[in-house]
C-alpha positions in Angstrom: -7.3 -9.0 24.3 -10.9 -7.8 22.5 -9.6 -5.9 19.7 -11.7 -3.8 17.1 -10.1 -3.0 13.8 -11.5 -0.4 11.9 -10.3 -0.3 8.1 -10.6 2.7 6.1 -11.3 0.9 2.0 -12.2 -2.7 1.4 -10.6 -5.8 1.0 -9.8 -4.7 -2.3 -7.0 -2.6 -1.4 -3.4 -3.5 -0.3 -3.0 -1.8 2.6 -6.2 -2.9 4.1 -5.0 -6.4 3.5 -1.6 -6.1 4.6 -2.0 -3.4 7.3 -5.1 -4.4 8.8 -6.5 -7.9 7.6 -3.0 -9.8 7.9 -3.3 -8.6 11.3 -7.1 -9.4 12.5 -6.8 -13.1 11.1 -3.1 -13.6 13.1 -4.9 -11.9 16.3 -7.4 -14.3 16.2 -5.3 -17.1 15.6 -3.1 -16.3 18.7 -6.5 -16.6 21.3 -7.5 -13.1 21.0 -10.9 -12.2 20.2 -11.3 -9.8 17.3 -13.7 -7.5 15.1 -12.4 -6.7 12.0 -14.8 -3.5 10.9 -14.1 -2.6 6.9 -15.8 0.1 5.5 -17.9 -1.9 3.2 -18.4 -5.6 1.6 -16.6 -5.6 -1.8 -19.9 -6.2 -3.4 -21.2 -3.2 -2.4 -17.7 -1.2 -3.8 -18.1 -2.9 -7.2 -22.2 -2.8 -7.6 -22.3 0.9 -6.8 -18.9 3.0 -6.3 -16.3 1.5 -9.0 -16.8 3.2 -12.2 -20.4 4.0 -11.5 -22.0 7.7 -11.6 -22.4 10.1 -9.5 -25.3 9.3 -8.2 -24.6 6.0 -7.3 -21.4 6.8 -5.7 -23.4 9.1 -3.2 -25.5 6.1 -2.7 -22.4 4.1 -1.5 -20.9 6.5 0.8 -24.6 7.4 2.3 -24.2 3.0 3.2 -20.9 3.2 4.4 -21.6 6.1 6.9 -24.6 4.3 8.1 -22.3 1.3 8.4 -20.4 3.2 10.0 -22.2 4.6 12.4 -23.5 1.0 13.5 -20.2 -0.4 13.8 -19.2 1.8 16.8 -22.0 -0.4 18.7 -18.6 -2.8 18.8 -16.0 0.0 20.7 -17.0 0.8 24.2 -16.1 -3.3 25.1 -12.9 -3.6 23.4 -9.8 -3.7 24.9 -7.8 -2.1 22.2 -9.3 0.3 19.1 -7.3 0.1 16.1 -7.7 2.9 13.1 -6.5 1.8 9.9 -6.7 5.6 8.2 -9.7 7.8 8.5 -13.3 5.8 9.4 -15.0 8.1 7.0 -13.0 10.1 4.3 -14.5 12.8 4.2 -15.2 16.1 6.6 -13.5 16.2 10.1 -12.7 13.0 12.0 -16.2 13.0 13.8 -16.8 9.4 14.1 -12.7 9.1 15.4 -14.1 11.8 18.4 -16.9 9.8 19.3 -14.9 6.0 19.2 -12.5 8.4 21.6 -15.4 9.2 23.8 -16.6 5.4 24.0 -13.0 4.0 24.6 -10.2 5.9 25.0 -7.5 2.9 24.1 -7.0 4.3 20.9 -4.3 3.2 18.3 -4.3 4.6 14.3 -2.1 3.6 11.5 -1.5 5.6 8.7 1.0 4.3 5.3 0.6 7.5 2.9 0.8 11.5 3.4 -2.3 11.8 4.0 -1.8 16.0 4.9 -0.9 16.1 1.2 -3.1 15.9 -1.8 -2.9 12.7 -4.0 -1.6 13.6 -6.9 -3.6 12.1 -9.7 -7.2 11.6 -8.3 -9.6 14.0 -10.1 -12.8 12.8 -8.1 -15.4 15.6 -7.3 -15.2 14.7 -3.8 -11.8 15.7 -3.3 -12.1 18.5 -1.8 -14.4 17.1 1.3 -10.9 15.3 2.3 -10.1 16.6 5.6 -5.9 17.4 5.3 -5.6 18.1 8.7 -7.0 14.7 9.7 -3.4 13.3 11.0 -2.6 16.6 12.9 -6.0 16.5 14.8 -5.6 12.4 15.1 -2.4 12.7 16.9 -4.1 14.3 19.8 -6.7 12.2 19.9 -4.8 8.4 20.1 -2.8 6.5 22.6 -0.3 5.5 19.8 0.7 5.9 16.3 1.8 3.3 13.9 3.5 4.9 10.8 4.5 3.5 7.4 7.8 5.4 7.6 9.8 7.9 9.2 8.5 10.8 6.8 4.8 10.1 8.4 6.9 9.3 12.0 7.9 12.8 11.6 4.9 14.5 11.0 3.1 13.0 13.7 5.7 13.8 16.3 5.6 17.6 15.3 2.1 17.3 15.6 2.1 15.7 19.1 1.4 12.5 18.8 2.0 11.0 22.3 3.8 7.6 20.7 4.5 6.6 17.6 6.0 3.2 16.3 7.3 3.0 12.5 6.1 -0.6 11.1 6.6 -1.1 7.7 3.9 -2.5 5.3 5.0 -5.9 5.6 4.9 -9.3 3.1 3.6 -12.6 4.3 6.6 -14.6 3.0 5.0 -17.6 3.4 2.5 -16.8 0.5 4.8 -14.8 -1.7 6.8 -18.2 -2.3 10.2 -17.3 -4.7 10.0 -17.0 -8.6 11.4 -19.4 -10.9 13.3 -17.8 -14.0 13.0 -19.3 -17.1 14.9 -18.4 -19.9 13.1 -16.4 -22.6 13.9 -17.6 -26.2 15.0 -15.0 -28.8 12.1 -12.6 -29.9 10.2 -13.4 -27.1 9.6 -10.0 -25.0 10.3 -9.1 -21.7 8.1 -8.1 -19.7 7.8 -5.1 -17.4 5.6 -4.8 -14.2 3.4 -2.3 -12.8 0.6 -3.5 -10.1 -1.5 -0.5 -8.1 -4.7 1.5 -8.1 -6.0 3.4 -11.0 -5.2 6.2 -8.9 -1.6 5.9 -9.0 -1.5 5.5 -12.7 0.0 8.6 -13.7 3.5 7.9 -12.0 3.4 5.0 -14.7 2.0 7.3 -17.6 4.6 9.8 -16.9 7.5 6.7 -17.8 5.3 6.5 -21.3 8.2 7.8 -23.2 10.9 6.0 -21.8 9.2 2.7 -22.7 8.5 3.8 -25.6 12.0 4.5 -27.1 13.0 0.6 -25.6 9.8 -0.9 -27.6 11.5 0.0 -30.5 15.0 -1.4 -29.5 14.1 -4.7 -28.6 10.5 -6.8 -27.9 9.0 -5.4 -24.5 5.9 -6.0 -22.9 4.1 -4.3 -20.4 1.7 -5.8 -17.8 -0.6 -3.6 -15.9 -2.1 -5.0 -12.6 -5.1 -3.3 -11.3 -8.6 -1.8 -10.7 -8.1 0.7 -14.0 -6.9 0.5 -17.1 -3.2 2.4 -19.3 -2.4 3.1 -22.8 0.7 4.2 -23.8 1.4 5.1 -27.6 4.3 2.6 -28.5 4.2 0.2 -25.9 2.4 -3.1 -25.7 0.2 -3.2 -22.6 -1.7 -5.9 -21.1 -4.0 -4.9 -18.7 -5.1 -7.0 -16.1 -7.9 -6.8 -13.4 -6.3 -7.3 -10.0 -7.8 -10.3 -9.0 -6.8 -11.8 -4.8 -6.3 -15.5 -6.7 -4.4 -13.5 -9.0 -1.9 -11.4 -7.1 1.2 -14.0 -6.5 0.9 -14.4 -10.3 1.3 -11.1 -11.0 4.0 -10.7 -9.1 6.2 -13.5 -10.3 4.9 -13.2 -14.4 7.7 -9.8 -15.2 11.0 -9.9 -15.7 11.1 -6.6 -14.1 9.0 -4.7 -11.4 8.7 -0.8 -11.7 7.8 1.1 -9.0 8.4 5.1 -10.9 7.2 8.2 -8.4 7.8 11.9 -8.8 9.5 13.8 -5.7 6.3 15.7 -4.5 5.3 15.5 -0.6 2.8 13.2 -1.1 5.3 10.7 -3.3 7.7 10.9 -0.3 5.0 9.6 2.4 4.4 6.1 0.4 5.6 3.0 1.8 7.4 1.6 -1.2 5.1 -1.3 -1.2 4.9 -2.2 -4.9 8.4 -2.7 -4.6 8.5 -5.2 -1.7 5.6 -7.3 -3.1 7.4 -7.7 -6.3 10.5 -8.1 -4.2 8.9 -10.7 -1.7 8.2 -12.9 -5.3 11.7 -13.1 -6.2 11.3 -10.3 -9.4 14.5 -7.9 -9.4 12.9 -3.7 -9.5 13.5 -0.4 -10.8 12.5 2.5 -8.0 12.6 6.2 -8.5 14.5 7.1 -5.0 11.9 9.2 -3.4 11.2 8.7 -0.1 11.4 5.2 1.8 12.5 4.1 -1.6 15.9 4.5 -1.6 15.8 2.6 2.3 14.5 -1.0 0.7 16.7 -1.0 -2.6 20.4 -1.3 -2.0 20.9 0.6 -5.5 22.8 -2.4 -7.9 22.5 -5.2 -5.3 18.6 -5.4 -3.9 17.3 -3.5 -6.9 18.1 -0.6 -8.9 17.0 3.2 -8.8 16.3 4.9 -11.4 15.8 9.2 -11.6 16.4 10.5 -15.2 15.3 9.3 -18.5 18.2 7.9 -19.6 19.1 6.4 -15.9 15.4 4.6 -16.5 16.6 3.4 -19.9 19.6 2.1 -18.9 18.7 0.1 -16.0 15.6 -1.4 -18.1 18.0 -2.0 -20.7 21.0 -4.0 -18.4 18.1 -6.2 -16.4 16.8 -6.9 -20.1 20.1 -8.1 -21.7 21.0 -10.1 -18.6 18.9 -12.8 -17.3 21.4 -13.8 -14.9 21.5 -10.3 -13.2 17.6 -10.4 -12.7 18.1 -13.8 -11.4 21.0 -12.6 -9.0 19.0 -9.2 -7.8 15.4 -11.0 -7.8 16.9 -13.2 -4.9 18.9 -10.7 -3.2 15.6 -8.4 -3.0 13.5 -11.7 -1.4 16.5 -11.7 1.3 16.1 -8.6 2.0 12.4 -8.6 2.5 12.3 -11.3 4.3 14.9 -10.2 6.5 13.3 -6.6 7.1 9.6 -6.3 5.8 8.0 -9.7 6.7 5.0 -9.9 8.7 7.0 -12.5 10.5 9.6 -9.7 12.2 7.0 -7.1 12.9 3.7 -8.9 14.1 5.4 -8.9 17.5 6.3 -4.7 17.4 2.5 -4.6 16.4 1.3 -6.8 19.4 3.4 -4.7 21.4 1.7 -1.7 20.6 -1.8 -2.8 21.1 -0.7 -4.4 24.6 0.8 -1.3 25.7 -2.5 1.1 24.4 -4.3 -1.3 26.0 -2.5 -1.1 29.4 -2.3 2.4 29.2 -5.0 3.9 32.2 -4.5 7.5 30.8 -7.5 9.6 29.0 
C-alpha cells in the first residue's frame, strides 16, 4: 500500500510517536511505501513556538499552515490517508475537506475528547479550536480509530461510518523491565509524573497530598517534561523530556502517578502515562476516571486512587513495601504486554487501512 500519514504535533509528543510514528516506520518495514507528514520539524517547535512570544508563535503556525498546505501535493496518489487528530488546530477542518476531495480513502485517529475543552491550557488561541471538529470528521472518513470506548461512543452518535477502538500501545521491545534495587534507610522514594506542561495541573492539584507524606518520611518527586512544577513541601526534580531519556524516566520511580479529575475531557484520555510506566516494570497510582480503571486491576496491576486519604494511603503501602512494588511493577508489564503492545494491535491497525483502502465508496 502508498500510505500518507498526517500527524497533528511533532515528534515531541507521545501520541504522535506512538500513534502515528511507531506506525509509519513498521509500514515501511513490512514493503509498504509510506509518507509520514508531521506538522513541523522539532527545530522549528523549539526555535519559535515553545515558550516564545506571541509573535513568534504566529510565526510558527503561519509555517505550519504553509507546510501544510504543501503536504497535500502527497494525497491524491495514496492508497490510504491516515489523520492523526486535526491537520491544522485551529478553525474548521478545511484542509481535512480538501485531502477528502483529492482521495476519498480516508482514515482519522483521535486519543483525547477533543469536543471538550482541555482543562488547563490558558493559550490565547484557544478559542480558534474548532469543538465540533470530531462530529464534522465523522462524516467526512472511511473509518475511525479511537483511543477508547468514551471517543468510540461519540463518534458513532455522530455517524461515523466505522470505527475501531485501538489503544495507545507500548513497543515492549524498547520498554525492557525495571530492576529494583533496594533503597537504604533515609534514602527517598521517589514518585513519577511524565507529560506535557499542559497537563500539569492534574499533578498540582495532588500538591497537598504529597506534601503531608514529605513530612512522614523522605519522598522525592520527579517531573518528566516540556514545563516545569513547584509544590510548597515537596522536593521536585524537574526534568526536560528528552527521546534518549524516556526509558530512564520511566524505570528511575518507585512509583508512577497518573492523578485526573472526573471532567469530560479527563474521561476521553487514553491512560497512557500509566501504560508507559507500566510497560517499564514501575507499579502506579491512577485516579479511576475513564479508561483508567480498564488498565489497573485495582491491588493487583496497579492501584486507584480517588480521595485524599485513598491517595495517601496507597503512596504510603507501595512506600513501606518494596516487595509489593516489585510484585505489582511486574504484574502491570504482564498486563501491558498482553493488551497494549504494539505487537497485538499493529495487525487491527493494518486491517483498518486495508479495508479503507479497498473500500470503492465516496
Amino acid at each position: 500500500m502508498r500510505v500518507v500519514l498526517f500527524a497533528n504535533e511533532t515528534e515531541q509528543y507521545a501520541g504522535v510517536r506512538h500513534r502515528a510514528l511507531w506506525y509509519a516506520e513498521r509500514l515501511a518495514v513490512d514493503g509498504h511505501t509510506v509518507r509520514f507528514c508531521p506538522t513541523a520539524p522539532v527545530g522549528w517547535w523549539r526555535r519559535l513556538y515553545r515558550g516564545k512570544p506571541r509573535v513568534s508563535k504566529l510565526l510558527y503556525l503561519l509555517l505550519v499552515l504553509l507546510r501544510r498546505v504543501a503536504q497535500l501535493r502527497h494525497v491524491p496518489g495514496a492508497d490510504v490517508v491516515f489523520l492523526k487528530g486535526p491537520l491544522f488546530l485551529y478553525g474548521p477542518p478545511v484542509l481535512e475537506r480538501i485531502v477528502r476531495l483529492l482521495n476519498p480513502r480516508v482514515v482519522f485517529d483521535m486519543d483525547d475528547a477533543l469536543w471538550e475543552r482541555p482543562a488547563y491550557v490558558h493559550s490565547p488561541f484557544v478559542g480558534l479550536i474548532d469543538y465540533a471538529w470530531p462530529r464534522k470528521m465523522a462524516g467526512l472518513a472511511r473509518h475511525a480509530v479511537a483511543g477508547n470506548r468514551v471517543i468510540e461512543a461519540h463518534l458513532r452518535d455522530h455517524g461515523a461510518r466505522a470505527v475501531t477502538v485501538i489503544p495507545t500501545c507500548v513497543d515492549s521491545a524498547r520498554y525492557t523491565q525495571k530492576t529494583y534495587p533496594m533503597r537504604g534507610a533515609g534514602n527517598p522514594v521517589v514518585l513519577g509524573w511524565t507529560g506535557i506542561r499542559d497537563n500539569l495541573g492534574y499533578l498540582r492539584a495532588l500538591g497537598g497530598v504529597l506534601a503531608e507524606l514529605s513530612r512522614e518520611f523522605p519522598l522525592e518527586l520527579l517531573v518528566v517534561s516540556d514545563g516545569e512544577l513547584e509544590l510548597p513541601g515537596v522536593k521536585v526534580v524537574n526534568r526536560p523530556w528528552t527521546a534518549a531519556g524516556e526509558l530512564a524516566a520511566l524505570q528511575d520511580p518507585d512509583i508512577g502517578l497518573m492523578p485526573l479529575e472526573d471532567t469530560p475531557r479527563a474521561r476521553g484520555k487514553c491512560a497512557f502515562k500509566a501504560l508507559q510506566y507500566m510497560g517499564a516494570g514501575t507499579p502506579v497510582i491512577l485516579s479511576p476516571v475513564g479508561m483508567n480503571t480498564e488498565v489497573v486491576e485495582d491491588g493487583v496491576s496497579g492501584f486507584l486512587a480517588d480521595t485524599p486519604e485513598q491517595w495517601k494511603d496507597r503512596i504510603r503501602a507501595l512506600a513501606a513495601d518494596p516487595a509489593l512494588r516489585e510484585r505489582m511493577g511486574r504484574a502491570g508489564r504482564a498486563r501491558v504486554r498482553e493488551a497494549y503492545s504494539f505487537e497485538t494491535h499493529y495487525p487491527r491497525f493494518l486491517e483498518v487501512l486495508r479495508s479503507a483502502a479497498e473500500d470503492t465508496g465516496r
